[in-house]
Structures are given as C-alpha cells and as structure tokens.
N, C-alpha and C positions, 0 to 999 in steps of 0.2 A: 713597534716598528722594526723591522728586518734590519740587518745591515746593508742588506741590499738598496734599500728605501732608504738608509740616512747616506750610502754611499751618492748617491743619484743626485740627493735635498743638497748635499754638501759640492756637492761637482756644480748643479746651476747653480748655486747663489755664490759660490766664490768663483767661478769660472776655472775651475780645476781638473787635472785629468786624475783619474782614477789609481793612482798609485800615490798621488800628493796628496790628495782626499781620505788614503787609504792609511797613509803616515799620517797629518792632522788628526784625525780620528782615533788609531790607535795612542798619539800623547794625550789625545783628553777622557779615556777609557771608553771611547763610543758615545760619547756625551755631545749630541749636534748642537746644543746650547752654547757649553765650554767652547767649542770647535771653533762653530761662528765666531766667538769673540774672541778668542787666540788669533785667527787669522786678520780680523780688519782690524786688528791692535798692534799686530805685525806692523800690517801694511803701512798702517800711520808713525808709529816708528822709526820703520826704515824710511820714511818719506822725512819725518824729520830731522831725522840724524844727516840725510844728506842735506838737505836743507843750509844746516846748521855748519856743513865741513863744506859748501859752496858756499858761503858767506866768509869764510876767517881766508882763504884761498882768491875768491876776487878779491879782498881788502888786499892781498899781501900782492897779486897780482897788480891792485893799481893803485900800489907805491912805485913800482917800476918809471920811469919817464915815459911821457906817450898815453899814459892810462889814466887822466883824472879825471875824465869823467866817467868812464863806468866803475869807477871805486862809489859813484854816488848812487847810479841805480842799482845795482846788485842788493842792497839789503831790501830797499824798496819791494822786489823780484821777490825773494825770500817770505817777507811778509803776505804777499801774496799766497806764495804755494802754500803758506802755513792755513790760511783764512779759505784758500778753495779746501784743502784736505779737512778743514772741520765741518764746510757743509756737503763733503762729500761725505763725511762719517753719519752726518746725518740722513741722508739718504737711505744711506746703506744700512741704518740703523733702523728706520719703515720699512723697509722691503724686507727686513730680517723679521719685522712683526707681524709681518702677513702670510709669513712661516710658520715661525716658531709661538703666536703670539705676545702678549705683551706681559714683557717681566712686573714683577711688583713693584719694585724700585724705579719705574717710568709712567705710574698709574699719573702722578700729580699733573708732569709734561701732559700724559695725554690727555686728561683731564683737561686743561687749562685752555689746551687747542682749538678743544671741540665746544665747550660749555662755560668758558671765562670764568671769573672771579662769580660770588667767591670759590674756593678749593680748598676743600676739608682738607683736612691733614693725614697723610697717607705713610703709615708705614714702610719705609722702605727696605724692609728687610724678610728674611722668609717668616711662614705661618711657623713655627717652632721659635724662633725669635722674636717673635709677635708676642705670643704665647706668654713666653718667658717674662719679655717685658711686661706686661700686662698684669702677672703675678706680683715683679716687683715691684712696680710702681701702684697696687691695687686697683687696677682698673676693670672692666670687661673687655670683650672682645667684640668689633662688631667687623665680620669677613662677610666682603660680597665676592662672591664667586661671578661671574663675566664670561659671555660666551661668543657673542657675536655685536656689532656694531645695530643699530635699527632705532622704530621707534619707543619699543619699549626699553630700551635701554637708558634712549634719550629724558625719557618721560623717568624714570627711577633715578637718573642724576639729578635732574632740573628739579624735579619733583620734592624727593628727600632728602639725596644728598647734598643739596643746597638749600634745604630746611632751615631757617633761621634757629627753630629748636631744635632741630636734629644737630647744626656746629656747635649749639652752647654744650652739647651733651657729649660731642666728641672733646671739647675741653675736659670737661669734668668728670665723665664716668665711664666713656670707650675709648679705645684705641681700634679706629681704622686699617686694616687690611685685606687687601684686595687681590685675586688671585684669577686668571686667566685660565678656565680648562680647555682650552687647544694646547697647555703647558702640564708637563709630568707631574708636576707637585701637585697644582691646583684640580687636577682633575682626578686625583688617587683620593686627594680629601674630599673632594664633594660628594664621590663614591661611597665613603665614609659617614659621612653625612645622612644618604639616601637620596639626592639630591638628583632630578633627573631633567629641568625646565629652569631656564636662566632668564631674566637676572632673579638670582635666590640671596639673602640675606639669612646670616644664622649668628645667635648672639649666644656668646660663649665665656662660662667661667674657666680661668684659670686655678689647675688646681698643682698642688705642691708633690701631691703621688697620684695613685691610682685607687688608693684607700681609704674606704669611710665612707662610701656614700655608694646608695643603693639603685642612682640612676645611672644612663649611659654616660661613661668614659672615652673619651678618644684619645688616645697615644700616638703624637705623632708629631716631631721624628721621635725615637726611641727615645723614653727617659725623659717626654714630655705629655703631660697630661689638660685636658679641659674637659667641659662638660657640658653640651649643647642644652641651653636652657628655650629657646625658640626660635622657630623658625618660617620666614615672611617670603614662601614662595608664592610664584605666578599660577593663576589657574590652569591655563592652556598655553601650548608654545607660542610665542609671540608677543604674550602680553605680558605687563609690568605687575607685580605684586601689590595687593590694594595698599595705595597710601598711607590714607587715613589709618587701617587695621596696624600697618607697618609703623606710624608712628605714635599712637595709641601703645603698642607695645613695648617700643623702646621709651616711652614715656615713665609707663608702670616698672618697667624691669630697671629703669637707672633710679627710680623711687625707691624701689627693694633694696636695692643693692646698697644707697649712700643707706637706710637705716639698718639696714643687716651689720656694715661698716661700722656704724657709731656703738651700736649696741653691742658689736664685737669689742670696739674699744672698750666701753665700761664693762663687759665682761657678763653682759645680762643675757648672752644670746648663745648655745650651745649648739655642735651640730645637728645634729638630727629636730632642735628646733628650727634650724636655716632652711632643715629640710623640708619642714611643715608647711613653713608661710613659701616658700618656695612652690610645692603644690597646691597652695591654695587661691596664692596668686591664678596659677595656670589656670584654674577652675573659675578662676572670674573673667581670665582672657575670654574661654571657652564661653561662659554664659555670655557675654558683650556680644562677643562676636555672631552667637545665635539669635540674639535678641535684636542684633540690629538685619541679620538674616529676614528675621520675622517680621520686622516693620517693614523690610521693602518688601517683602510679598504683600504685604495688608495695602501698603502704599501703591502698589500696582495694581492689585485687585478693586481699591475704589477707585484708583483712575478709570481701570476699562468698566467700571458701571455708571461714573459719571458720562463714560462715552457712550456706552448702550444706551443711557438716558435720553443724552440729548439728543444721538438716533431719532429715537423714541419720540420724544417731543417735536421734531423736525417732522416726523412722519404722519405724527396728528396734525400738526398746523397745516399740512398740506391736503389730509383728508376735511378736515375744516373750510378749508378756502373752494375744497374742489365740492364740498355738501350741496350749495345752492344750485352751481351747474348742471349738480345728479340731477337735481331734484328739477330744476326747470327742463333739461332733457327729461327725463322720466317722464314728465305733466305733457310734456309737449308728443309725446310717444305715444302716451294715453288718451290724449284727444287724435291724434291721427288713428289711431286704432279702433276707436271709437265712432270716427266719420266714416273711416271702412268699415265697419257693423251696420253702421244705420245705411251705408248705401246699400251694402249687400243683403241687407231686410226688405229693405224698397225694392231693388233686383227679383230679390224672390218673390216678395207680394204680388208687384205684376206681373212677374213671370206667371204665377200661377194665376192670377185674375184673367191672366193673356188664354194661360191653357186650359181655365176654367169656361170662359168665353169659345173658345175652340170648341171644346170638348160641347158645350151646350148646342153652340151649332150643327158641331158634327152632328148630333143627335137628332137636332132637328133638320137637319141636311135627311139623314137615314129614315128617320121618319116618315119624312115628304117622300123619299124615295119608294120608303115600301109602300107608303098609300100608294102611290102612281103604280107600282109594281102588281099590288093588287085590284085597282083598279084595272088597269090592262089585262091584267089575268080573268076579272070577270067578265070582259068584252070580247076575248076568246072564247072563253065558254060559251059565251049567251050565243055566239056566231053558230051556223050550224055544219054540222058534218058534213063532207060530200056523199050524195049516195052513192050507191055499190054499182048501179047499173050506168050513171053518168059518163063515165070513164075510167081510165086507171085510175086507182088509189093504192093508197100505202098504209098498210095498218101499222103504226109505232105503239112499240110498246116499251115503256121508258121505268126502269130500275133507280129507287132513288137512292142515297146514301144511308137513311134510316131504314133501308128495305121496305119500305112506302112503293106503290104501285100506280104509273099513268099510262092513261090508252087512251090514241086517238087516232081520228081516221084525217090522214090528208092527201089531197091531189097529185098524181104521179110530178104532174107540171111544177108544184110549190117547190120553193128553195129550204135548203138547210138552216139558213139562216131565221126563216117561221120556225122552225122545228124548235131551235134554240129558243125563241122568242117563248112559247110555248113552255117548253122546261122550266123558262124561268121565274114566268109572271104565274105558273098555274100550280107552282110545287108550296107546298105549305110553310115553309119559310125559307130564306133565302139564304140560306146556307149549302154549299158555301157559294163566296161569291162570285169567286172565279171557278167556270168549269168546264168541263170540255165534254163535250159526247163520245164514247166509242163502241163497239163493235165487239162483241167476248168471241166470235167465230167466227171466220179467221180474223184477228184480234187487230184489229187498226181503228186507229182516233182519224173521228171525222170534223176536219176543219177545212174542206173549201166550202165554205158558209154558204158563196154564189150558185152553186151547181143547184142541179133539180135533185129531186129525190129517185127521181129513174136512173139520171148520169150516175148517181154515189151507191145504183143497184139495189136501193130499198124497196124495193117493190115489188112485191106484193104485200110485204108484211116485212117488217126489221124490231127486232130485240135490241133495244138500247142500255146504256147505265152512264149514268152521270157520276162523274171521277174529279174529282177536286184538282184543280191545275197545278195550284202551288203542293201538292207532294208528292 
C-alpha cells in the first residue's frame, strides 16, 4: 500500500485532514494499524481525563451555597460520558475491522458474536509468539488463516472448530491461532505457506532452530522457526475444507505427536526416527484420503446404474402394459386389411366377369354386325347394274386400303350415301370402320352423303379410295 493510500485510509476513518494524518503516521513509522490505535486511544483519553477534572471541579463548585443540587448529578453525567465513550470505542473498533481486518487478539470476541459458545481458545498474541509458546509449553500449532466472512467460513467454525474433539484436542496437543489475511502479518505467512483459498488450516511444529531436519522450515519473525506438517485447504473459492478429512487429520497428527512426546521422554525415539513415522504417517493420510476418494466414485458409479436400471425396468413395464394394445391394434389392422383385400378381389372379379360379359357381347354385337353387313353386301351385288344406254351412269371405281380393287356401275340420279353403303357392305372386311371416301384429283373428301352423284361431278366415271377417318 502507497502512502498515498494509507494517507487517504487514515483521513476517512479518523476524520482527519492531511497534515494530522500525516504526523499520526509518521509517529507510528507508517504503520495504519499502530496509527488507528494511537488515535482512538487518544481520543478516549482525553475524553477521560476531562471527564475526570469535570467531576473533582463541579463537587468543589457545589460546595459553594446555592449548588446542592447539581453537586449530585454531575458524577451521574460523568459516568455516563465514561459508558457512552466505551460503546463508542466499540463502534469505532468494527468499522476499524472492515479496514484493517480482524486482529488476532479480537478472534475469541469475534467469535463468540457471530457463532456463541462454545469458543476454542484463541491465542491472543502474534503467530511468532504463538510459535514460541507452543515450543514451550510442547504443543503444536494449529493457525487458521481467515479471509472473508460467508458460508464457508461459517460451516468451518460450526463445523470444526466447535468440534467437541477438535476442543479436547485444543486442550491437549494445539494451541489455536488465528490470523486475518486483509492484515500484513497474516497474509506474508500464508504466502509462506502457499496458501491461496480461505478458510485454510495448516498444523505446525515448533521447532527450537532451523536445524536438523530435512523438510520445509518457516522462519517467522526472525529467530523463530516451525515446520508445516499439514495442510486442510478448501477445493475451490468459497468453499469450506472437508471436515471429516480436516479432522481425521488433526486426529492422527495429535496421536503422533502425544507418542513421539512420551517416547521423547523415555529417550526411545531419535530425530530422524520422528522423521520416519512423521512421513509415514503422511503416507497413510495420503492413502485414506484416496481410498476414501475411490469409494465415492464406486459409490456414485452404482448409484447412477442403479438409476439406469430402474430407467430401464420402468421402460419394460411400460413396453409390457402397452404389448396387448400392439397386439389388439395390429389384429385389428390385420383384419381391416384383409376386408380391403377380399373386397377389392370381389371388385376385381366382377369387374372382370362385368368386362368379360362386355367384351363377349361386343363380340357378339360385331358379329351380328358383320353378318348383317355381309348380308347387305350380298343383296347389292345380287341387284343389277344399270345399263349403259338407260341413262347417265357413273362408273366408280373404288381403292381399298389393302390395295384391293371395286368397280361398279351407278345412276347419275343415286346418292352418295349408296355409294358409301356399297364401300361398305361389299369390301372384304370391315376395316376400317370408320371411313370416308375421297377424291386423289383435285384432292377432296366427299361427305355431302345427300347429293347425287352428278351434283358431287362423278359422272361419267370417278376414281375413289377409301381413307381411314380416325388418322
């Protein structure tokens, strides 16, 4: 932090201008900790010092004549300003926490406010006198590092540190200290540490140097030593470090520690063997803690196949219930399908017995036609020509479609329509059926049927050909 930034921190929370801010500051060597507390220490102070020289001043005032009664309220008055100025110190003492954070020697208070009894027992002194003591009095160390208020915080006091085993164990083989990194000290050690997600708990030997042992050492302040034996951090920001694992561990390590203790005493137990079971311990943290890794995967893995299962079984029961339904739709599909087959069998049948009927008629229809056709054809013939000398005549001479050849003689007077008649009944078969006479020079179809054969200019003779209508 700049001086510029503790000049500014120190101006709003004491309400001071920049030159007073500027002297506080320089008596406490730039220390906005020291500062803060020089100033509202003042202030109470001189608040009771006056206090104190208003109280001896109205007594002597009202011994005078005229003053007995306010010789009686004035101390009153006094005790008052004494009782507002301590919940003003208090005040002023949160609003300084939500600055500077919360000292170590206020953990228990705060403690107590937020999460009641009971309340481990809290060092109130810095992590190097934590330290220390912890040496002298052969204990371990257990420092939680503290970053922000929430629910994982909440969940790792309620949780642990009001562990009914976790306080027998602060009696016995920890000393509690707690350290706030929005504060300079606590946040240099937990840097220390590696420590990078709060709330973190790290359990630590006191050691007497920095000598003799082959793991990590921390020095801190100068000329104090410890040795991080483990450490019970959160997975992700926000959340509380696993319980169970965290007291599992403080469990094992104040095991270690009272027999490493005893064995010290009788003299059975040398460094570098403290060393041994020291890492061997860790190596069975380490297996626990994978072993119990592995069981909740196995334990998640046959929950979600018990789930697939009954999926599963839910999806047959329903293919089961809906089997009869297939099956009566299907039957019932079947026979409708089956009634349109056999109608459209019966459709067909008569249809064709209908067009078979048809067709035998036609035939006999066409039959009776040609007979009649040839019949009439031979009663033309049998008729006789006109002769030459009777009158005009017309000699026709008629082209058939097979190139077949008819000649015949008729009456200038006859109509076209014998002519036709003739063509028709007398040609060798009747094909085709529809057909039209014409004329190859000058080339016209002869259809006024009614006219004579003199009117349509046949006469003396006409070259005909019989031309199929429909091509």
């Amino acid at each position: 932090m700049s001086e510029e930034d503790k000049l500014a921190q120190v101006c709003e929370v004491c309400h001071l201008d920049v030159e007073a801010a500027r002297h506080l500051l320089d008596a406490c060597q730039w220390n906005v900790e020291e500062a803060l507390t020089l100033h509202f220490a003042g202030d109470a102070l001189t608040s009771q010092s006056q206090a104190s020289v208003q109280g001896p001043s109205s007594a002597t005032s009202s011994s005078r004549p005229g003053r007995s009664e306010s010789s009686d309220a004035t101390p009153t008055a006094a005790t008052e300003r004494v009782g507002f100025l301590g919940s003003l110190g208090k005040v002023v003492a949160a609003s300084v926490q939500a600055f500077t954070g919360i000292a170590s020697e206020d953990f228990d208070q705060w403690f107590l406010d937020r999460f009641g009894q009971p309340v481990p027992a809290f060092c109130k002194t810095t992590f190097g006198d934590a330290v220390q003591r912890g040496l002298s009095e052969g204990k371990l160390v257990m420092a939680w590092f503290h970053e922000a208020e929430g629910p994982a915080t909440e969940k790792f006091c309620r949780e642990l540190l009001q562990n009914e085993l976790v306080l027998a164990m602060l009696q016995d083989t920890f000393l509690l200290w707690a350290g706030d990194v929005c504060r300079f000290e606590p946040s240099q050690i937990a840097r220390l540490f590696g420590l990078t997600k709060f709330p973190s708990l790290v359990l630590l030997q006191p050691l007497a140097n920095g000598f003799g042992t082959d793991f990590l050492c921390v020095e801190w302040p100068l000329g104090t030593f410890c040795q991080p034996l483990h450490r019970c951090l959160p997975e992700q920001d926000g959340s509380a470090p696993d319980i169970d694992l965290a007291i599992a561990t403080l469990t094992t390590t104040s095991q270690d520690f009272l027999e490493e203790v005893q064995m010290e005493q009788e003299g059975m137990l040398s460094q570098p063997h403290l060393e041994e079971q020291r890492q061997r311990r860790t190596a069975q943290l380490t297996e626990a803690r994978q072993l119990r890794e592995q069981q909740d995967r196995e334990y998640e893995e046959a929950l979600l196949q018990d789930q697939l299962a009954a999926v599963r079984r839910a999806e047959g029961g329903e293919e089961a219930e809906a089997l009869p339904a297939v099956d009566a739709a299907a039957e019932a599909e079947a026979a409708a399908e089956a009634a349109r087959a056999a109608e459209e069998k019966a459709a067909a049948e008569e249809a064709a017995a209908a067009a078979k009927a048809a067709a035998k008629a036609a035939a006999k229809a066409a039959e009776a036609e040609e007979e009649a056709r040839r019949q009439r054809g031979a009663e033309i013939l049998a008729a006789p020509e006109p002769a030459t000398g009777a009158g005009p005549t017309a000699r026709i001479r008629l082209q058939l479609p097979s190139g077949e050849r008819l000649q015949r003689n008729f009456r200038a007077d006859q109509s076209l329509e014998e002519v036709y008649e003739w063509a028709h009944c007398c040609r060798p078969q009747a094909k085709p059926k529809c057909f039209e006479l014409c004329i190859s020079f000058p080339a016209r179809t002869l259809t006024e049927r009614s006219s004579t054969l003199k009117e349509l200019d046949l006469v003396p003779s006409a070259a005909l050909v019989l031309r199929d209508a429909d091509s």
